[in-house]
C-alpha positions in Angstrom: -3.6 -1.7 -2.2 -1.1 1.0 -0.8 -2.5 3.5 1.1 -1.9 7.8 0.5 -0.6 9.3 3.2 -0.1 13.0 4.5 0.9 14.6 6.8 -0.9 17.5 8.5 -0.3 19.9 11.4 2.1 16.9 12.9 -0.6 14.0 12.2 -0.8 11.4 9.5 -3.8 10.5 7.7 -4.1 7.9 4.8 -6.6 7.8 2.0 -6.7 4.0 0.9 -9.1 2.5 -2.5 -10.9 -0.9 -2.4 -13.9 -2.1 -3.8 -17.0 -2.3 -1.6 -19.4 -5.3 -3.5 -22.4 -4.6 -1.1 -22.5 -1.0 -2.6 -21.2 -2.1 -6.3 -18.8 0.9 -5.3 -15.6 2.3 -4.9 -14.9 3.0 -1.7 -12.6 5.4 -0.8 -11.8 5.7 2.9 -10.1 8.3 5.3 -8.5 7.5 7.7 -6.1 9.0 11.1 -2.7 6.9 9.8 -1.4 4.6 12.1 2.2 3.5 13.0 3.5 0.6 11.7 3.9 -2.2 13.8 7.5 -2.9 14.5 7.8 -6.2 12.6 6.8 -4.9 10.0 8.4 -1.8 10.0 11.8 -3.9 9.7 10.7 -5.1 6.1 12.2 -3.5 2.8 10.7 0.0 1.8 8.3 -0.6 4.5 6.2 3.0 5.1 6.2 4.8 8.8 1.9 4.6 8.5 -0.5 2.2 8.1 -4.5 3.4 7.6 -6.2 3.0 10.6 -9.8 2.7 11.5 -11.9 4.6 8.3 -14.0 7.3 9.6 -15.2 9.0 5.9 -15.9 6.8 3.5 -16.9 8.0 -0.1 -18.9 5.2 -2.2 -18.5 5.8 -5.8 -21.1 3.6 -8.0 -19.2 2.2 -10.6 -21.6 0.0 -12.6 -24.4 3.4 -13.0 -23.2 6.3 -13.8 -26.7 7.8 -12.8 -26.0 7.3 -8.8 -24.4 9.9 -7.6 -21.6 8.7 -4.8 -22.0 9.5 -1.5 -20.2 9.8 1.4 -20.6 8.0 5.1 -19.1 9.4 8.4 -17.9 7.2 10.9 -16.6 8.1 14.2 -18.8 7.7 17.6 -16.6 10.5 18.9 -16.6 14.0 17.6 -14.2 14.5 15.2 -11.9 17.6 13.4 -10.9 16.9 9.8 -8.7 19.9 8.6 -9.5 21.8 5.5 -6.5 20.9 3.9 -6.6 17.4 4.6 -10.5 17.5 3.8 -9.8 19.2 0.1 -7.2 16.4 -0.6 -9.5 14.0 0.3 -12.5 15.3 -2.1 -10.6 15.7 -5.0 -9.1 12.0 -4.8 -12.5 11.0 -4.0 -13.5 13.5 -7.4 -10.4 12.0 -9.7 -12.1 7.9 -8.6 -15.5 9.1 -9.8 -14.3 10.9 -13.0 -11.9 7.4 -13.8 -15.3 5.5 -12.8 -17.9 7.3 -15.7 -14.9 7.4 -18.2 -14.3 3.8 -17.5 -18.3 3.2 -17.8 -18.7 5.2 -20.7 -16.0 3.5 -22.7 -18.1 0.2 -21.7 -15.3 -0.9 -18.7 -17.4 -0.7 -15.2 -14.7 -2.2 -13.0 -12.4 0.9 -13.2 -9.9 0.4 -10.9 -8.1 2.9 -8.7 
């Protein structure tokens, strides 16, 4: 699934959607975007960025609409996450939960990014 990217301040991050089964969740990951190895940066319509390594990770439950989603933070170094870059984050991470309880409500749990 493609990844969003932004750029912030002169670095790229990407926000990327998959489903986590473990969880029964959306995940929705943030990551410090990546350049695109040069192979595959020779490829048609082929982006600058790649997602790298997640460090937030928001798990939206799509199969109950009573767990609330939460959000995991992984980096073993200290780490700054701009505002902006932050804010973007939440409300994509707020749009996959609203598609999720719509989707559940209208008897659909797999609602896909």
């Amino acid at each position: 699934m493609p990844a969003e990217l932004r750029e912030h301040a002169g670095r790229h991050y990407a926000v990327q959607f998959h489903y986590a089964l473990p969880d029964d969740s959306w995940a929705v990951e943030l990551s410090e975007a990546v350049a695109t190895p040069y192979p595959w940066a020779e490829a048609p319509n082929a982006s600058d960025c790649l997602p790298g390594a997640a460090f937030l990770v928001a798990l939206v439950p799509d199969e109950d609409p009573h767990l609330e989603p939460t959000v995991r933070v992984y980096s073993p170094d200290e780490r700054v996450i701009p505002y902006d870059v932050m804010q973007w984050f939440m409300e994509l991470v707020a749009d996959q939960v609203e598609r999720c309880r719509i989707a559940f409500e209208q008897g659909e749990p797999e609602a896909v990014e």
